[in-house]
N, C-alpha and C positions, 0 to 999 in steps of 0.2 A: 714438282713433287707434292707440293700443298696441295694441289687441285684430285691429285689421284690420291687421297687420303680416306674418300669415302667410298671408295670402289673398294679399299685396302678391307673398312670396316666393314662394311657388306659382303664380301669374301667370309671375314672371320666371322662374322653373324650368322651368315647358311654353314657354315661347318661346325660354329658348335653348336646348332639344332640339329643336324645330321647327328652329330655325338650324342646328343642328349637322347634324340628320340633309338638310336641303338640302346643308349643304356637304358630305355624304358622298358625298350622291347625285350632284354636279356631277364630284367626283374620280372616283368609282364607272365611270363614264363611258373617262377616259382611262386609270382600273386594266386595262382590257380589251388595252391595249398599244397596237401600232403600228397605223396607218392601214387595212394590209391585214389585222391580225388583225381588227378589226373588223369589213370587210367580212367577212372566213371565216364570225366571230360572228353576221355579222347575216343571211348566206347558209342557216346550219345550220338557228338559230333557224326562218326564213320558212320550209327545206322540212320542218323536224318539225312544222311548221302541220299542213302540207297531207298527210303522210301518212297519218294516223290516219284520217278520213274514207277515205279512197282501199285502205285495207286492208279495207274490206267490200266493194271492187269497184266497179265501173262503173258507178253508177246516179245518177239525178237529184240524189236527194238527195247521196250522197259527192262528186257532182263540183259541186254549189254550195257545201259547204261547203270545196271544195277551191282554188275556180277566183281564189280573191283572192291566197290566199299566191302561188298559180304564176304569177299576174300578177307579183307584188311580184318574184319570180324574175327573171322575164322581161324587167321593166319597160318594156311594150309601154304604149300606149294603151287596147289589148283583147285580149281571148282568147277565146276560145270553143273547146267543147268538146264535139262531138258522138260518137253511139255509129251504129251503123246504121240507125237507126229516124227521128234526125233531132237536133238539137241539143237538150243536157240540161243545158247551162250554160253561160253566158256574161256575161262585167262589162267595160262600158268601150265595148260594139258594140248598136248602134242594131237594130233589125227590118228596118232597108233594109239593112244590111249583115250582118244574118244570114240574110236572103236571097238574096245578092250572092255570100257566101259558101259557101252551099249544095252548087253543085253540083262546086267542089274536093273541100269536106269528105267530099263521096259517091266521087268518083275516088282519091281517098287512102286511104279503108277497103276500097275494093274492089281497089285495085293494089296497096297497101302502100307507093307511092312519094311522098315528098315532092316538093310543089309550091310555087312563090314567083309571088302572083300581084300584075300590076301597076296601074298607076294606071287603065285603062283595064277590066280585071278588076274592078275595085270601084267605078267612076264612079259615083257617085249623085245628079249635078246639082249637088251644093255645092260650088262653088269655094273656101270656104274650108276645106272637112272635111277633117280631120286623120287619115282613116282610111281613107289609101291607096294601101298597098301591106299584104300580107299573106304571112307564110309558115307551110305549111298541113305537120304532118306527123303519121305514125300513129302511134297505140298497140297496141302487139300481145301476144299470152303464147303461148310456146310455138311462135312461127311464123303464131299466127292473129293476124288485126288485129283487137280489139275496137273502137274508134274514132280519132277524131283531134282533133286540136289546132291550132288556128290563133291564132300572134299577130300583133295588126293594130297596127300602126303607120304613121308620117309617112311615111319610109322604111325599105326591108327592104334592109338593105344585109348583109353578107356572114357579119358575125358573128352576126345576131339567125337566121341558117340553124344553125351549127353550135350558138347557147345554145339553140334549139327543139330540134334534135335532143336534143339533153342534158339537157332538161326532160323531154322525150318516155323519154326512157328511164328514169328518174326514176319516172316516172308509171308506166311500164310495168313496173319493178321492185315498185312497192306491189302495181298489179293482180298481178300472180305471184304476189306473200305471200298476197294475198288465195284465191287458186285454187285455194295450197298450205293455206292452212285447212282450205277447203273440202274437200279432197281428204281431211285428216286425219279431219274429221266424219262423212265419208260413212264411210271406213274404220271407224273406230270402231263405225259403227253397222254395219257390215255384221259386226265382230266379236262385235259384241253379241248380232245376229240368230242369228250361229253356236252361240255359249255357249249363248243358250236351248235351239236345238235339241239340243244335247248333254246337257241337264242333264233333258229331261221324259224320252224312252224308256225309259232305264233306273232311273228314280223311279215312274214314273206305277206303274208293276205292282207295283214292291214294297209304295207306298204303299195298293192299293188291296187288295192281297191284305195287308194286316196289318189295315187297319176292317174287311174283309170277315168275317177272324175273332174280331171282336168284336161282331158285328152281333146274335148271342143269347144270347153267354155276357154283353154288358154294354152294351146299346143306348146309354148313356148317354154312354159313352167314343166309340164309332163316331162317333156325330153331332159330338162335339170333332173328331176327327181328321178326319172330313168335311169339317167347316167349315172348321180349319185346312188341309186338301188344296186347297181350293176357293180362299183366302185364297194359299197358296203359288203356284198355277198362277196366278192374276190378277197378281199383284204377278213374275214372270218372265214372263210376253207382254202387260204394257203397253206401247204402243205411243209412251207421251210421255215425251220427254227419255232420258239417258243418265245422269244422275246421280241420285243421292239421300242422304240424312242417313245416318251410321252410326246412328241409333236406327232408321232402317225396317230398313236390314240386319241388326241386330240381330235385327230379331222376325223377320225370314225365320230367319234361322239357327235361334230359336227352335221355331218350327214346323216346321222343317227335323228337328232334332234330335227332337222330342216324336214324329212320326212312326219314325222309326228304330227310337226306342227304344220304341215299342210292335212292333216288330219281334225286337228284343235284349232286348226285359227289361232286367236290373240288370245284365247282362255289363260295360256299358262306364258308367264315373263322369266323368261330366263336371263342369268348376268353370268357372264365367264371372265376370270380374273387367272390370268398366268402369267407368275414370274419369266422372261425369257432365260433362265441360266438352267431353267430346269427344262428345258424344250430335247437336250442331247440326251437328259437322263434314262439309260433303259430301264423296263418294267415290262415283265410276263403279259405278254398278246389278250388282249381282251379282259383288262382288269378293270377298267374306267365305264367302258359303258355298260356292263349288268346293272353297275350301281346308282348309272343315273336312267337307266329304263327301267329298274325296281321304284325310284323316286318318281315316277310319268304313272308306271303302271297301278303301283301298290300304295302312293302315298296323294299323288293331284288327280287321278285318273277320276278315282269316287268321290271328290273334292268337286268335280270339275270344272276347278279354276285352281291361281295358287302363283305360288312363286319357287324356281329353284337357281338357287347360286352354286357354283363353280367353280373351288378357289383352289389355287396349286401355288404352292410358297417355295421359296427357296430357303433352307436350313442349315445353311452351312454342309453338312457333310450327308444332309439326307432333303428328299422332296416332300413336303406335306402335301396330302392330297386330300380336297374334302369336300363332302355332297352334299347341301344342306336344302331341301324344302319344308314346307309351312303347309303342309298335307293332312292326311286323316292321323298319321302316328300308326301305332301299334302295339301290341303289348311285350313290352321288352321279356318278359320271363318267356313266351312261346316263343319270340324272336330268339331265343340264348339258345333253347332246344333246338332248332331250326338249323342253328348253328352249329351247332355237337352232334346233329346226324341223329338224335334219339326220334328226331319224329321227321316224315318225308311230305313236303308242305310248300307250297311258295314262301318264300324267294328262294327258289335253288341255285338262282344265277348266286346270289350273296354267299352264301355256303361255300359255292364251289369257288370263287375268285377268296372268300378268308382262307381258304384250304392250302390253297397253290400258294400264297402270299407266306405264312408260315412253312410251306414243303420248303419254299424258296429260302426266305430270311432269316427263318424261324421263329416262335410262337411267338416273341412280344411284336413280331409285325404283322399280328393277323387285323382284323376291321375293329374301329370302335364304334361304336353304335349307341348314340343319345337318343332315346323316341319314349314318346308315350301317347294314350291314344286321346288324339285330337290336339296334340303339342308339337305334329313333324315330326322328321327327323335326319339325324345329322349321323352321316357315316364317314370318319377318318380313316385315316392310314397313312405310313411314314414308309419311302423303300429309299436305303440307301446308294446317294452316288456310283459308290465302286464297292461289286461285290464278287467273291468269286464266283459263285454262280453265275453272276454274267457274264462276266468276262467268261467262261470256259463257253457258257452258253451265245454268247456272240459268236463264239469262233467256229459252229456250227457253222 
């Protein structure tokens, strides 16, 4: 019996944590405050349900996983939620009354105006059914109505008008977020479309007249720099996704660089210094090399000689990235306009990858920029590990 003594205490040890953590959980409860904080609490809670779904927009699936909290909101008997096409979600409302329902839902997306329809609007022969009276209003972005919203209830008495409108708005604030995404993706991609075309014209000729003059004094090197040329241009007009690893941008830069300097010869010493913990990090497709081709072009180019380093840090929870040559400089105040779009000038490549870096991060993560002229200069920037932007942007 000694021996099972501590099996005995270990029993009574998890049961009265069990006890304990019940009675935490019962106060847990009334720690929330007063009557109405709770409700606020249990208000908040229900519509950060339904938002998250509802920020990819308007679609079957976001408005099923949407359409319970916005009941729970509402606290109708039903809801439904149609888009122009025809209803894409609905809990609590039968098939005779979402067909009952139909042809409001269609005068509300098409006029924009809310409608409250009555016991005779919804008749569906059951004298006992509870689902009937209805008020029907739209969801819009921008001035346009994407769809509408109906809660079905016993009765639709004066308040469940103005909580619909204000759910409706609700809902209409996500779709906006949602649009404003959308809006950001498209951008991006149209910036991105632009940076290619900026970066092959005045590459494509340099590159091919430097293999061209290795084509007999040393076949072996052309066919490198071929392949690399060929490897460069595929990897700048892929057509999928927006982002990628700093280990692919890396090798761009690499064969970016190896090209060159079968251009320059030993003129310009480059040094490349990479933390490996930052090699999985993603970053927006073509961030790294405008800014070490603006440093060849604009900074050692009319130097013609020079030095540039390489340096990518690991930060804890972000990647340092930084460019730094011993070049001609520049003048930082024309550099800052250059920057802000006020004037259209080289370096466009810098412009457009500071742009996309705050479209992405946002503004404290655009370029820093150290230069003055005949001092180099040193272009930073920070992108963090895990950001949502990538992540949704990877799963492209």
């Amino acid at each position: 019996m000694v021996a099972d003594a501590p099996l005995w205490f270990a029993a009574a040890s998890v049961l009265g944590i069990i006890a304990a953590a019940f009675r935490y959980g019962l106060r847990g409860g009334r720690d929330l405050g007063t009557s109405s904080q709770r409700a606020t609490y249990q208000v908040l809670r229900t519509a950060n349900l339904a938002a998250p779904p509802l920020r990819t927009g308007l679609t079957a699936t976001s408005a099923q996983q949407a359409v319970a909290p916005l009941r729970s909101l509402l606290q109708t008997r039903g809801i439904v939620i149609a888009d122009p096409e025809g209803v894409v979600a609905s809990e609590g409302v039968d098939d005779v009354h979402r067909r009952l329902l139909a042809p409001a839902l269609r005068r509300t997306i098409g006029s924009g105006r809310p409608e409250v329809l009555s016991r005779d609007d919804l008749n569906c022969g059951e004298g006992t059914c509870e689902l009937q009276t209805a008020v029907v209003v739209p969801l819009s972005v921008a001035g346009t109505v994407l769809g509408a919203l109906a809660a079905v209830d016993a009765t639709a008495r004066a308040g469940l008008l103005r909580l619909s409108g204000e759910v409706a708005r609700f809902v209409s604030t996500q779709l906006e977020l949602a649009e404003l995404d959308r809006s950001r993706e498209r951008a991006i991609r149209a910036e991105l479309r632009f940076l290619r075309a900026q970066i092959s014209p005045h590459f494509v000729y340099n590159a091919l007249t430097a293999i061209e003059s290795f084509v007999r004094s040393d076949p072996e090197r052309a066919r490198r720099l071929l392949i690399g040329f060929a490897d460069f241009t595929r990897y700048c007009f892929r057509s999928h996704g927006h982002f990628t690893t700093m280990a692919e941008e890396l090798r761009l830069v690499e064969i970016y660089l190896e090209l060159e300097q079968a251009r320059f010869g030993n003129r310009f010493a480059v040094t490349l210094r990479v933390a490996p913990e930052v090699l999985p990090v993603r970053v927006p497709s073509l961030v790294l090399q405008p800014i070490v081709e603006n440093a060849l072009r604009h900074g050692l180019e009319p130097k013609q000689s020079g030095r540039l380093d390489i340096t990518i840090e690991d930060a804890d929870t972000e990647a340092v990235v930084c460019v730094e040559d011993d070049g001609v400089g520049a003048d930082p105040q024309r550099l800052r306009r250059i920057l802000a779009g006020t004037i259209d000038d080289e370096p466009v490549g810098l412009r457009n990858v500071d742009e996309r870096l705050r479209t992405v991060f946002g503004d404290e993560r655009g370029l820093v920029i150290e230069t003055a002229p005949g001092a180099g200069t040193k272009v930073t920037f920070r992108v963090p590990k895990y950001h949502a932007a990538i992540l949704t942007g990877a799963s492209r």
